[in-house]
Biopython code that builds the backbone (N, CA, C, O; Angstrom):
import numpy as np
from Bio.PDB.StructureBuilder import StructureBuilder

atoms = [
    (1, "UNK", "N", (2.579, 13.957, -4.590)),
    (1, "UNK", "CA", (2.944, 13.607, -3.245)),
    (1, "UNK", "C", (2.951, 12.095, -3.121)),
    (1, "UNK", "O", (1.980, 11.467, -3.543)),
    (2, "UNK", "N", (3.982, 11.470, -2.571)),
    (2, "UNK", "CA", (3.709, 10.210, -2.155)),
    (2, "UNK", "C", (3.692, 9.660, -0.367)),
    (2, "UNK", "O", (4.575, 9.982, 0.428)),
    (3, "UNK", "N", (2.760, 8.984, -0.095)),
    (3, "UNK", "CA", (2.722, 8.675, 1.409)),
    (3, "UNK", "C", (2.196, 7.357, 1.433)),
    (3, "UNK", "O", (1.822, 6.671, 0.482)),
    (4, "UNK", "N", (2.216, 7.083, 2.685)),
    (4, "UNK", "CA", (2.044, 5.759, 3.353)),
    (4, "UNK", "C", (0.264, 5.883, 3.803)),
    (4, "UNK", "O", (-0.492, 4.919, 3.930)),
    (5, "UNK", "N", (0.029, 6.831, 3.922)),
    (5, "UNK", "CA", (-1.613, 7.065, 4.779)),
    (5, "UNK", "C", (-2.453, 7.635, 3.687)),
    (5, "UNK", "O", (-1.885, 8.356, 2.867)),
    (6, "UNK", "N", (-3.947, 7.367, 3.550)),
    (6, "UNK", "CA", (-4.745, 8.152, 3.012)),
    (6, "UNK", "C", (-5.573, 9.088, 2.973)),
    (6, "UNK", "O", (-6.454, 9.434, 2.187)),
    (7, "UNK", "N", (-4.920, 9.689, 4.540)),
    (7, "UNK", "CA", (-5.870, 10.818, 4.696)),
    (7, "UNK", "C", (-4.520, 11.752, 4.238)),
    (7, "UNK", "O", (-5.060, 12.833, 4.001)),
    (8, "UNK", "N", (-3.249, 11.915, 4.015)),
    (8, "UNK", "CA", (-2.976, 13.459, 3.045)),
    (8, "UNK", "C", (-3.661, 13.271, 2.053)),
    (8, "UNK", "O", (-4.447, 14.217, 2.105)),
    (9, "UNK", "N", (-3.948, 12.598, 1.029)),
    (9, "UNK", "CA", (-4.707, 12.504, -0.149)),
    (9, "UNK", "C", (-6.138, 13.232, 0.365)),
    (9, "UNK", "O", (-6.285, 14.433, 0.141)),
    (10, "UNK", "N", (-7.171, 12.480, 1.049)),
    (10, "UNK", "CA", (-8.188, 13.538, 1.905)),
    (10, "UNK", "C", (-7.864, 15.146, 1.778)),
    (10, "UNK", "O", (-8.280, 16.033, 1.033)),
    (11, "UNK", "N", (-7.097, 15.103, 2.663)),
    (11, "UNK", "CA", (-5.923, 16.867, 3.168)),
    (11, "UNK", "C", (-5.981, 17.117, 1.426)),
    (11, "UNK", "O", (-6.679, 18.041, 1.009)),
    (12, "UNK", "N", (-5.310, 16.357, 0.577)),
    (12, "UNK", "CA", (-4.896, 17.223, -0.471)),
    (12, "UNK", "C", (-6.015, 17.559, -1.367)),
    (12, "UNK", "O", (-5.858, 18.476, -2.172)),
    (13, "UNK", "N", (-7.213, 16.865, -1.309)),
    (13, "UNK", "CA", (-8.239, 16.599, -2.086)),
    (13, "UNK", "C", (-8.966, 18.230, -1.369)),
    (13, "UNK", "O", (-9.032, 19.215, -2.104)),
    (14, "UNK", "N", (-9.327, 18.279, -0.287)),
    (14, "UNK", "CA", (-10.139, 19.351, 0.401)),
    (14, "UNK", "C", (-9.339, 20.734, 0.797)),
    (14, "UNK", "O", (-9.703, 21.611, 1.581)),
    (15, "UNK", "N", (-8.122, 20.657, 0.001)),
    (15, "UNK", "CA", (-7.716, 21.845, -0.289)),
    (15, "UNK", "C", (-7.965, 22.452, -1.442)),
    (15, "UNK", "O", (-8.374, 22.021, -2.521)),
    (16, "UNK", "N", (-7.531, 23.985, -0.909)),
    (16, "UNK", "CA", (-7.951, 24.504, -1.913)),
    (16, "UNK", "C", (-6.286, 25.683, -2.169)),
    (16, "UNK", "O", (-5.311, 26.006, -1.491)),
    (17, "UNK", "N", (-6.796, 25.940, -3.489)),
    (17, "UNK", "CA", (-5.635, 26.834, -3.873)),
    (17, "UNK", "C", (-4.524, 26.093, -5.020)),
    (17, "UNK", "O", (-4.623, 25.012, -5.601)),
    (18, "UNK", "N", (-3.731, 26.861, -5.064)),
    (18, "UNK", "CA", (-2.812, 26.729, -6.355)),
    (18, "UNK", "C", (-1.978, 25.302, -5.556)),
    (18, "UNK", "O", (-1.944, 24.430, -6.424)),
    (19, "UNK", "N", (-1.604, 25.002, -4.826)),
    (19, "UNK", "CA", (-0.981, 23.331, -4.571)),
    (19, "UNK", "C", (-2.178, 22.478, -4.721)),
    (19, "UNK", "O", (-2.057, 21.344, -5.184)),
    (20, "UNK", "N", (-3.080, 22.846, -4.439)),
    (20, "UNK", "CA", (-4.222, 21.443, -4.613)),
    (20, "UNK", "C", (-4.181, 21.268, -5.996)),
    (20, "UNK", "O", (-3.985, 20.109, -6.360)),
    (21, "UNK", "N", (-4.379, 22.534, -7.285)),
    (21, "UNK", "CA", (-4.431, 21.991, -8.291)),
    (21, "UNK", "C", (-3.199, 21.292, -9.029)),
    (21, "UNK", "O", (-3.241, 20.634, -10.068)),
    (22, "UNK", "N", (-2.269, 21.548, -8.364)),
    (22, "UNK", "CA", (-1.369, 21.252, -9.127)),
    (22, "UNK", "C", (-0.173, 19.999, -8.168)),
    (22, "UNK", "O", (1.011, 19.685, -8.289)),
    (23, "UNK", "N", (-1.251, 19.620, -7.291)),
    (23, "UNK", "CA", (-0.919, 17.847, -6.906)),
    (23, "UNK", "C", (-1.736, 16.593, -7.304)),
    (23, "UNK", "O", (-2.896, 16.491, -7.703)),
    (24, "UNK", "N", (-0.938, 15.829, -7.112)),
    (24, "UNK", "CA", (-1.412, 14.168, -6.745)),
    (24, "UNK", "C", (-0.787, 13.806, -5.916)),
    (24, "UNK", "O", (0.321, 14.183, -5.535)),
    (25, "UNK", "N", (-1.914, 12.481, -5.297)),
    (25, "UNK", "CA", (-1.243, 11.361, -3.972)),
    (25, "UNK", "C", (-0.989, 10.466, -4.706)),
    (25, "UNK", "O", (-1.622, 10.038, -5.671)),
    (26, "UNK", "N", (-0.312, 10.239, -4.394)),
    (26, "UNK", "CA", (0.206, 8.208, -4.799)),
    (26, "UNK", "C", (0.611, 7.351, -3.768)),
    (26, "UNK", "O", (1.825, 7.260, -3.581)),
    (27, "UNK", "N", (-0.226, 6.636, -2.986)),
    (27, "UNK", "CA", (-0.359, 5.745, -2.092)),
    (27, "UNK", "C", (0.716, 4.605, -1.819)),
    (27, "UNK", "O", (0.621, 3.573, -2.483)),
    (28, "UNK", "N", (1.490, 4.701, -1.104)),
    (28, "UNK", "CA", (2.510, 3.606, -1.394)),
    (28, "UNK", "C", (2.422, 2.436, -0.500)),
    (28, "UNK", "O", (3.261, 1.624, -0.109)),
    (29, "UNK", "N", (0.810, 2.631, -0.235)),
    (29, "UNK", "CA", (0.178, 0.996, 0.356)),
    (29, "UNK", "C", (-1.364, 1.741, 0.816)),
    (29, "UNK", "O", (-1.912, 2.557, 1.557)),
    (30, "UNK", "N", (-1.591, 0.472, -0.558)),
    (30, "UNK", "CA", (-3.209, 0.258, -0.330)),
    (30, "UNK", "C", (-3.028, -0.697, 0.133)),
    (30, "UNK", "O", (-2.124, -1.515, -0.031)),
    (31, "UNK", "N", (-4.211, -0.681, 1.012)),
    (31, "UNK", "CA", (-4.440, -2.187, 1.717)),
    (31, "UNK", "C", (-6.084, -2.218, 1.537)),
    (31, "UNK", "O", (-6.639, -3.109, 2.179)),
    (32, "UNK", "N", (-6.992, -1.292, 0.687)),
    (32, "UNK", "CA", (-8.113, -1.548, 0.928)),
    (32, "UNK", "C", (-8.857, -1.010, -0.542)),
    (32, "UNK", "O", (-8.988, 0.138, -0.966)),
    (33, "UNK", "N", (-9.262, -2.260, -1.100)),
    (33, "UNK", "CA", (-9.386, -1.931, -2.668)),
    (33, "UNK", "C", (-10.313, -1.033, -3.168)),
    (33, "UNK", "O", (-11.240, -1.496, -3.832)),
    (34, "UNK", "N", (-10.232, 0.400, -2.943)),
    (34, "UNK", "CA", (-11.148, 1.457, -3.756)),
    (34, "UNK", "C", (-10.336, 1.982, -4.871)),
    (34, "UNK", "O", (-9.225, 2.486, -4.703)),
    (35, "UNK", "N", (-11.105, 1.811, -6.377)),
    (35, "UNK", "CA", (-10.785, 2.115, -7.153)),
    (35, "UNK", "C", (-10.034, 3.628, -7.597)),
    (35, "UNK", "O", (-9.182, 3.956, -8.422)),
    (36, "UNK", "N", (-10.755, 4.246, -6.694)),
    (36, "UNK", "CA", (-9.745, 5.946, -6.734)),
    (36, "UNK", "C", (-8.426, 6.041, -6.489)),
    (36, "UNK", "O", (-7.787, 6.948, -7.022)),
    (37, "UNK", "N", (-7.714, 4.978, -5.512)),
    (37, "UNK", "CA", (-6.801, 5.047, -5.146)),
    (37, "UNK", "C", (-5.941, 4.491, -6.358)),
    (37, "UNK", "O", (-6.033, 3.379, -6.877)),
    (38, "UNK", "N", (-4.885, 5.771, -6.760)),
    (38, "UNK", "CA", (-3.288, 5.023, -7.313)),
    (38, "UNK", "C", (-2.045, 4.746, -6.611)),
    (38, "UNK", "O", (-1.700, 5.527, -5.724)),
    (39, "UNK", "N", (-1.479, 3.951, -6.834)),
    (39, "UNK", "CA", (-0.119, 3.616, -6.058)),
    (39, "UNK", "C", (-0.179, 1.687, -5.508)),
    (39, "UNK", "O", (-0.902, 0.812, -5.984)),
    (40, "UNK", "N", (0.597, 1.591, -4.668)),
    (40, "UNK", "CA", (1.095, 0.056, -5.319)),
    (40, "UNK", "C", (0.123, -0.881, -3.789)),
    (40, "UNK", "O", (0.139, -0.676, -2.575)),
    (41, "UNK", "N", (-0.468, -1.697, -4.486)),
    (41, "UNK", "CA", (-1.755, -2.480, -3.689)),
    (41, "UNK", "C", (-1.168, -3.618, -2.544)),
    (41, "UNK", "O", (-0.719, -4.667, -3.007)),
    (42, "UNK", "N", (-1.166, -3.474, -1.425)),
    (42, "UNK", "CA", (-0.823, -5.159, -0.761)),
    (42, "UNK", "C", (-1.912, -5.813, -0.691)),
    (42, "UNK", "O", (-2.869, -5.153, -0.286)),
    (43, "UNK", "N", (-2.126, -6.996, -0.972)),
    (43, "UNK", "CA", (-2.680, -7.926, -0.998)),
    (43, "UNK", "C", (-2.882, -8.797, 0.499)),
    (43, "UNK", "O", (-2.616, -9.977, 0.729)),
    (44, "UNK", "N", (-3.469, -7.717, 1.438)),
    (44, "UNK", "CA", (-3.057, -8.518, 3.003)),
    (44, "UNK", "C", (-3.991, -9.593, 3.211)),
    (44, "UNK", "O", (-4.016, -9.960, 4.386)),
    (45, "UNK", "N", (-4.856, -10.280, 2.351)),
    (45, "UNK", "CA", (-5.820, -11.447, 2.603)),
    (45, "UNK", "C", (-4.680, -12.656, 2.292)),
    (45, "UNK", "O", (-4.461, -13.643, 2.994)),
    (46, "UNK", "N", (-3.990, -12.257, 0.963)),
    (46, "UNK", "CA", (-2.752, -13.291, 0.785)),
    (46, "UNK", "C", (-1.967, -13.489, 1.709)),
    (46, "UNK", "O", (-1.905, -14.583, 2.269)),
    (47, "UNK", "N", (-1.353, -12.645, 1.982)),
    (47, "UNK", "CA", (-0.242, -12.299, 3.641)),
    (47, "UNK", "C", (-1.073, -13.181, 4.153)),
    (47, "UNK", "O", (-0.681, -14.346, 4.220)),
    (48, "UNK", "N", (-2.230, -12.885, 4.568)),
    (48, "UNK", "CA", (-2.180, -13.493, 6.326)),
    (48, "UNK", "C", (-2.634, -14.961, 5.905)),
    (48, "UNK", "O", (-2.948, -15.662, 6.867)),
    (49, "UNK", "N", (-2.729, -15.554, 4.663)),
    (49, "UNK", "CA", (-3.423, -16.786, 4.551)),
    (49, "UNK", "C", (-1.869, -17.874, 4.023)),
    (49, "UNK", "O", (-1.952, -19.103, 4.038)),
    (50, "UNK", "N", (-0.709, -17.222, 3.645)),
    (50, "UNK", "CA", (0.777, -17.342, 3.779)),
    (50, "UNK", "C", (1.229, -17.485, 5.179)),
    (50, "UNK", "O", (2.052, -18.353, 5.469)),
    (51, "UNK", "N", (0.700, -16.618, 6.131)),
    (51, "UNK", "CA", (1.420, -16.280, 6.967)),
    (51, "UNK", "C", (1.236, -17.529, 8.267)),
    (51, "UNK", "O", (2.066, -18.027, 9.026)),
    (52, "UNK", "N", (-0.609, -17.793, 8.063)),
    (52, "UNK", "CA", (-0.657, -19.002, 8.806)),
    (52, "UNK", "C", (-0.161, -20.231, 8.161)),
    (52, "UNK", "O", (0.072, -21.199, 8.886)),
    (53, "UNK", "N", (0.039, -20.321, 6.824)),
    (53, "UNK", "CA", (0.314, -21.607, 6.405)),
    (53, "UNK", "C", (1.599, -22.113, 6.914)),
    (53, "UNK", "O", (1.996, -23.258, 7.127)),
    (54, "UNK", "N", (2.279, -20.665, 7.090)),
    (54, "UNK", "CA", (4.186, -20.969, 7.379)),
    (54, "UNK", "C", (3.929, -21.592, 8.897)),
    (54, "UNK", "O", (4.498, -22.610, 9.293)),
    (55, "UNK", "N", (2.871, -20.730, 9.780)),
    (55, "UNK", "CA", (3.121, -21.601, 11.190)),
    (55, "UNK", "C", (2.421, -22.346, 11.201)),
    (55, "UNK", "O", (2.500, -22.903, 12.296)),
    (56, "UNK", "N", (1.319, -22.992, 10.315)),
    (56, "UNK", "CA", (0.874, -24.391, 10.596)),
    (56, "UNK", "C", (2.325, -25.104, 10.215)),
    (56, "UNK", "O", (2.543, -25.888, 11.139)),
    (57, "UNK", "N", (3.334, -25.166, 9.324)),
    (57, "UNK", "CA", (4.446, -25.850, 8.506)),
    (57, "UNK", "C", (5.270, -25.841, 9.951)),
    (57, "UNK", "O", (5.783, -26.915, 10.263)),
    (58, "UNK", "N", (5.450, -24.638, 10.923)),
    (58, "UNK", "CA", (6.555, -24.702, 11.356)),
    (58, "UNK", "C", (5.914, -25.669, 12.591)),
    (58, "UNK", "O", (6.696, -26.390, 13.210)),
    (59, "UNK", "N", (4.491, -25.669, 12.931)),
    (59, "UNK", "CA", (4.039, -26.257, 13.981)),
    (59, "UNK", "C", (4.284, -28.179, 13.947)),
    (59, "UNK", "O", (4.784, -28.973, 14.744)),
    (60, "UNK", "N", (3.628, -28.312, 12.577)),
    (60, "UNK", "CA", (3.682, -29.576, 12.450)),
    (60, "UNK", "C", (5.335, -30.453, 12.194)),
    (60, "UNK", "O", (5.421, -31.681, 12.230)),
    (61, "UNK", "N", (6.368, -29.651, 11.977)),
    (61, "UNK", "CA", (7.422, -29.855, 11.674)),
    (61, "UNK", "C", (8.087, -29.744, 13.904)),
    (61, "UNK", "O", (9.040, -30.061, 14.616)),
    (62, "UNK", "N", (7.544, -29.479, 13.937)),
    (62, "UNK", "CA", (7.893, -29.436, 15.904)),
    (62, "UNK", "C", (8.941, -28.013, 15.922)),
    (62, "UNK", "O", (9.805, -27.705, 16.743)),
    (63, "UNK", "N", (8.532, -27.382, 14.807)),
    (63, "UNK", "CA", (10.015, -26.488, 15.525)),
    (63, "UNK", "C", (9.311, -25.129, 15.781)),
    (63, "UNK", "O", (8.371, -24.570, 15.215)),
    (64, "UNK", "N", (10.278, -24.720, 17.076)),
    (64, "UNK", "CA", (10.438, -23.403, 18.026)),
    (64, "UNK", "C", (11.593, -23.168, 18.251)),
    (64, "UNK", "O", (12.659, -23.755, 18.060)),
    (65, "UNK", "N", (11.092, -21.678, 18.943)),
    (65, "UNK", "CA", (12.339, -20.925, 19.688)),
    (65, "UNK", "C", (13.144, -19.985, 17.949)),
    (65, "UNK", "O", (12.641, -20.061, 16.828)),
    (66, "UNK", "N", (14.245, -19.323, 18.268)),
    (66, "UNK", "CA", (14.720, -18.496, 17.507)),
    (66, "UNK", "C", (15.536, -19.399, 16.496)),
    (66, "UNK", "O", (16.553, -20.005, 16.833)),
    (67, "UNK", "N", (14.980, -19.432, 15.193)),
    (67, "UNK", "CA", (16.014, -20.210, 14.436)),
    (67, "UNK", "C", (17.817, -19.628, 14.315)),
    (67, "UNK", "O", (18.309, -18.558, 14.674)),
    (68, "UNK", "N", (18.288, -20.521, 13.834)),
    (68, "UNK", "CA", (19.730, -20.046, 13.281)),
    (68, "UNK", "C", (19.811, -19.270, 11.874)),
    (68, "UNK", "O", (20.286, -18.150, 11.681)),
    (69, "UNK", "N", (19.283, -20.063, 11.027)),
    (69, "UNK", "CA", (18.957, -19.217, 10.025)),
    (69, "UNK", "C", (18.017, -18.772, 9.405)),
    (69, "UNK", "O", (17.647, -19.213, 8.317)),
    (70, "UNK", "N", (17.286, -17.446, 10.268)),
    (70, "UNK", "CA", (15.831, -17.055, 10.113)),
    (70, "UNK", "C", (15.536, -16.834, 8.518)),
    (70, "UNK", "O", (16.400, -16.487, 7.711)),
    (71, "UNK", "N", (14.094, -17.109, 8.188)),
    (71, "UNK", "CA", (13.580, -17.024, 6.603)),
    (71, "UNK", "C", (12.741, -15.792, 6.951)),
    (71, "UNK", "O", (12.516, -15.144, 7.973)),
    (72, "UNK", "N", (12.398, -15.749, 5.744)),
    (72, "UNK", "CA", (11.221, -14.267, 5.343)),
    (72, "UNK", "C", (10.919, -14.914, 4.341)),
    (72, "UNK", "O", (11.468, -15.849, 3.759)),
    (73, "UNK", "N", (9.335, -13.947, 4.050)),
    (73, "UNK", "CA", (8.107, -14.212, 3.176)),
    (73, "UNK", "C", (7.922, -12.704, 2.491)),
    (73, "UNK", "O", (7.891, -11.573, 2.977)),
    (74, "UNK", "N", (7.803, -13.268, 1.008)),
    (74, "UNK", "CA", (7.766, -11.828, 0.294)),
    (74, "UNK", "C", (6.714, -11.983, -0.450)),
    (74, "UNK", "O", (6.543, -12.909, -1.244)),
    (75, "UNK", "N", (5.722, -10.796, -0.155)),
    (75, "UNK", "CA", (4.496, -10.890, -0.953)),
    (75, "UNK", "C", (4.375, -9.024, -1.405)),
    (75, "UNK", "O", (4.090, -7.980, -0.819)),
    (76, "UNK", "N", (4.881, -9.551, -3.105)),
    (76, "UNK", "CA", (5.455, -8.229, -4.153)),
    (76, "UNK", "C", (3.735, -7.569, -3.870)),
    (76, "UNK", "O", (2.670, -8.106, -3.565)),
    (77, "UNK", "N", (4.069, -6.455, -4.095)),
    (77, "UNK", "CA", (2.927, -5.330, -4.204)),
    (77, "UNK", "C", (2.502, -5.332, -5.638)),
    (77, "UNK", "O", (3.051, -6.053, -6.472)),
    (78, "UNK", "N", (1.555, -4.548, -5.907)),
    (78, "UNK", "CA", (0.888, -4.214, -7.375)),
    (78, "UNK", "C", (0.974, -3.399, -7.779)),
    (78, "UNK", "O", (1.344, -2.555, -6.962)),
    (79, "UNK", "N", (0.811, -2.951, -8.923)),
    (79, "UNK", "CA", (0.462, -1.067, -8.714)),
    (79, "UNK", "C", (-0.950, -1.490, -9.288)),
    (79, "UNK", "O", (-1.265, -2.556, -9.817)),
    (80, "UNK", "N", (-1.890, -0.105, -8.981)),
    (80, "UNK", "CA", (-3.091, 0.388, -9.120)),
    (80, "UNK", "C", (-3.335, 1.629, -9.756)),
    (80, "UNK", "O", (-2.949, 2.761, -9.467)),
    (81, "UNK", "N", (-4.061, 1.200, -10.693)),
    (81, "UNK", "CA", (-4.093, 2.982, -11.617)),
    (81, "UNK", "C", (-5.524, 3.149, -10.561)),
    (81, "UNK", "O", (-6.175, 2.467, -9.769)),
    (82, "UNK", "N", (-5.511, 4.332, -11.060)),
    (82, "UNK", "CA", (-6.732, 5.123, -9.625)),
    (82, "UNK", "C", (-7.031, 5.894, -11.052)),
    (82, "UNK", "O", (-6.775, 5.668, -12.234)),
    (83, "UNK", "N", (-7.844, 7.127, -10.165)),
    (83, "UNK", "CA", (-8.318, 8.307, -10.887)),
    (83, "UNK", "C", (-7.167, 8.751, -11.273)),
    (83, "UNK", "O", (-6.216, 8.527, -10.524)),
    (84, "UNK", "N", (-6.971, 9.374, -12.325)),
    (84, "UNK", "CA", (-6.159, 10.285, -13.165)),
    (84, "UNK", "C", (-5.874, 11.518, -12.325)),
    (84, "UNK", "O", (-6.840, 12.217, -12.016)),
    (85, "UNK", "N", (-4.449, 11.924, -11.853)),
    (85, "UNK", "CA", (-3.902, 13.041, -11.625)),
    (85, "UNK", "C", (-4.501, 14.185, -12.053)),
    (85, "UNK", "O", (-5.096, 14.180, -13.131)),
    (86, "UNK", "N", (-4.426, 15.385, -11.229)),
    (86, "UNK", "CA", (-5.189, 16.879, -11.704)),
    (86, "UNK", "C", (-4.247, 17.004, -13.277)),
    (86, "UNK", "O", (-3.244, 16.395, -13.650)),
    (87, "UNK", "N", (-4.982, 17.945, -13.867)),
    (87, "UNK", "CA", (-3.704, 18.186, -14.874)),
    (87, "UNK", "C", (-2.896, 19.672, -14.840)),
    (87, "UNK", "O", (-3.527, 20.700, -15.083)),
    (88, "UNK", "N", (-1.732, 19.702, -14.582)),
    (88, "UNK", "CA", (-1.351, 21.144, -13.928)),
    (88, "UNK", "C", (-1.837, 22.300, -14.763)),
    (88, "UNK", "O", (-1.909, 22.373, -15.989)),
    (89, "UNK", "N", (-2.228, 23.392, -13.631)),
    (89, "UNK", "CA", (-2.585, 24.806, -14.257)),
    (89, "UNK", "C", (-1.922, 25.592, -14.658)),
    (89, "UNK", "O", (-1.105, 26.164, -13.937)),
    (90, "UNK", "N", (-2.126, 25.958, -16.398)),
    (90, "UNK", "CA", (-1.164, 26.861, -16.357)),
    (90, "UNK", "C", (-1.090, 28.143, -15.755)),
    (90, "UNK", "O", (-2.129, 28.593, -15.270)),
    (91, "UNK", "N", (0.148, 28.937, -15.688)),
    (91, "UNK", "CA", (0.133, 30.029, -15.180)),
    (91, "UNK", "C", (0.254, 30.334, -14.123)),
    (91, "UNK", "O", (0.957, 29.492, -13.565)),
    (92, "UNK", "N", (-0.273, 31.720, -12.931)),
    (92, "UNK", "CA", (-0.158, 31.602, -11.976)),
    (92, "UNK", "C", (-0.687, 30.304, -11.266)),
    (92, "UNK", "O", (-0.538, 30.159, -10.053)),
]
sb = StructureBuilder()
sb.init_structure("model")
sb.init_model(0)
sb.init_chain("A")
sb.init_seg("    ")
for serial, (resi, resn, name, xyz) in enumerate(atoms, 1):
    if name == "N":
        sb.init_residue(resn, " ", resi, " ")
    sb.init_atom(name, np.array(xyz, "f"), 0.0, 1.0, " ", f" {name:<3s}", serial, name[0])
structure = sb.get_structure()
């Protein structure tokens, strides 16, 4: 399974039955570094320490209001190996 939240992983973990054994979550944003978790990490201490630097830059430079040609800030994700996937059951 892949999602954005970590409680299906929860949901998928405290199920029971033939789909629990034979899933995994894969997180497609950690934002909070526990080693169990796999799937791809943001780094939001970087973000927000980028994010003020751009408006201290835009403050001290005097500029406001809606630019003409708006920029963006890209801060690439990671991946994270976690715990190892169930390994599927055979059979029923």
């Amino acid at each position: 399974m892949l999602g954005f939240n970590d409680v299906f992983r929860w949901l998928l973990g405290d199920a029971e039955g033939y789909a629990s054994r034979r899933s995994a979550f894969i997180d497609l944003w950690i934002n909070v570094p526990l080693p169990a978790l796999t799937g791809l990490r943001l780094y939001a201490d970087e973000l927000g320490r980028r994010a003020v630097d751009w408006l201290d830059s835009l403050l001290r430079t005097g500029e406001h209001g809606v630019p003409e040609q708006p920029a963006t800030m890209e801060i690439d994700f990671v991946w994270q190996d976690g715990a190892a996937p169930p390994r599927p059951v055979q059979g029923r």
